[in-house]
C-alpha positions in Angstrom: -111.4 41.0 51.3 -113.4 37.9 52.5 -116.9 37.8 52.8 -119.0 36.1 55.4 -122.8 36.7 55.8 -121.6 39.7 58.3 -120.2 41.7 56.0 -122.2 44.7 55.4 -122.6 46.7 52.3 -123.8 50.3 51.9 -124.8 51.4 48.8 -124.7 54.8 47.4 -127.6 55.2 45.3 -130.7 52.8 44.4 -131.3 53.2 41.1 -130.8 50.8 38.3 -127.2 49.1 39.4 -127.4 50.6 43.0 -130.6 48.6 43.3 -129.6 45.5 41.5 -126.8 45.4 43.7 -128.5 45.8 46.9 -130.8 43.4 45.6 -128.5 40.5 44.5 -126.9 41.2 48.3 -129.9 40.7 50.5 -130.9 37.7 48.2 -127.4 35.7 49.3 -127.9 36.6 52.8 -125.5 39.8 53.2 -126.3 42.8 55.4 -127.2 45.7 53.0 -127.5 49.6 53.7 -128.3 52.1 51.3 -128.2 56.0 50.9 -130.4 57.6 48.1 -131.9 61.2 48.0 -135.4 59.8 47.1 -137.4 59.1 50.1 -139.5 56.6 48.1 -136.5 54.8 46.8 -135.4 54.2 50.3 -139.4 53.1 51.6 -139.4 50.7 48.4 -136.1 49.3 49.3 -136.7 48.5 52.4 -140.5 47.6 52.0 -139.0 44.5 49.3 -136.4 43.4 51.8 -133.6 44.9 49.6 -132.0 46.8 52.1 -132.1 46.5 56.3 -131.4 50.6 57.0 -132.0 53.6 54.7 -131.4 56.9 55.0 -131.5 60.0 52.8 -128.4 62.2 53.6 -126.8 60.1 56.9 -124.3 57.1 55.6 -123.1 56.9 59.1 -126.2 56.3 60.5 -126.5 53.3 57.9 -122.5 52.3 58.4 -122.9 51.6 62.4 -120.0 48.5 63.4 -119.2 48.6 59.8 -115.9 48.0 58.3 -115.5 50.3 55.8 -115.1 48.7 52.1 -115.6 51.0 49.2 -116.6 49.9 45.7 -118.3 51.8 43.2 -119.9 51.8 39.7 -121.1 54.4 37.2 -123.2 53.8 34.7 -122.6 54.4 31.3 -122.9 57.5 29.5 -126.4 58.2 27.1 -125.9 57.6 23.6 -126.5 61.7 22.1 -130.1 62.6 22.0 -131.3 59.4 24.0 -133.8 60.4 27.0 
């Protein structure tokens, strides 16, 4: 896959690598999305320039004259009796 500066990204999820990653993107110039079911994930997101569109349950609303690339990432699991 070859990126330009109009490739878009959505990300699924702005927590701690969701957010990095939307993050890192906008700060090279990429187009970046995001889906979260935290309304104030989404308004801090967009409020810090992280992500252009946000949305809490629509990823095609977010995905519009997208080509669709997937790529995802789960974080690890807790250590036993961490949080």
């Amino acid at each position: 896959m070859e990126l330009t500066k109009d490739t878009r990204f959505l990300i699924i999820g702005l927590g701690l690598i969701g957010g990095c990653y939307a993050r890192g993107l906008a700060k090279h110039g990429y187009h970046v999305a995001a889906v979260d079911q935290n309304p104030e994930s989404i308004r801090y997101a967009l409020a810090e320039g992280m992500i252009e569109k946000g949305s809490e349950s629509q990823p095609r609303s977010c995905l519009a004259g997208a080509t669709p690339r997937c790529s995802g990432s789960i974080p690890p699991r807790w250590p036993a009796g961490y949080g």
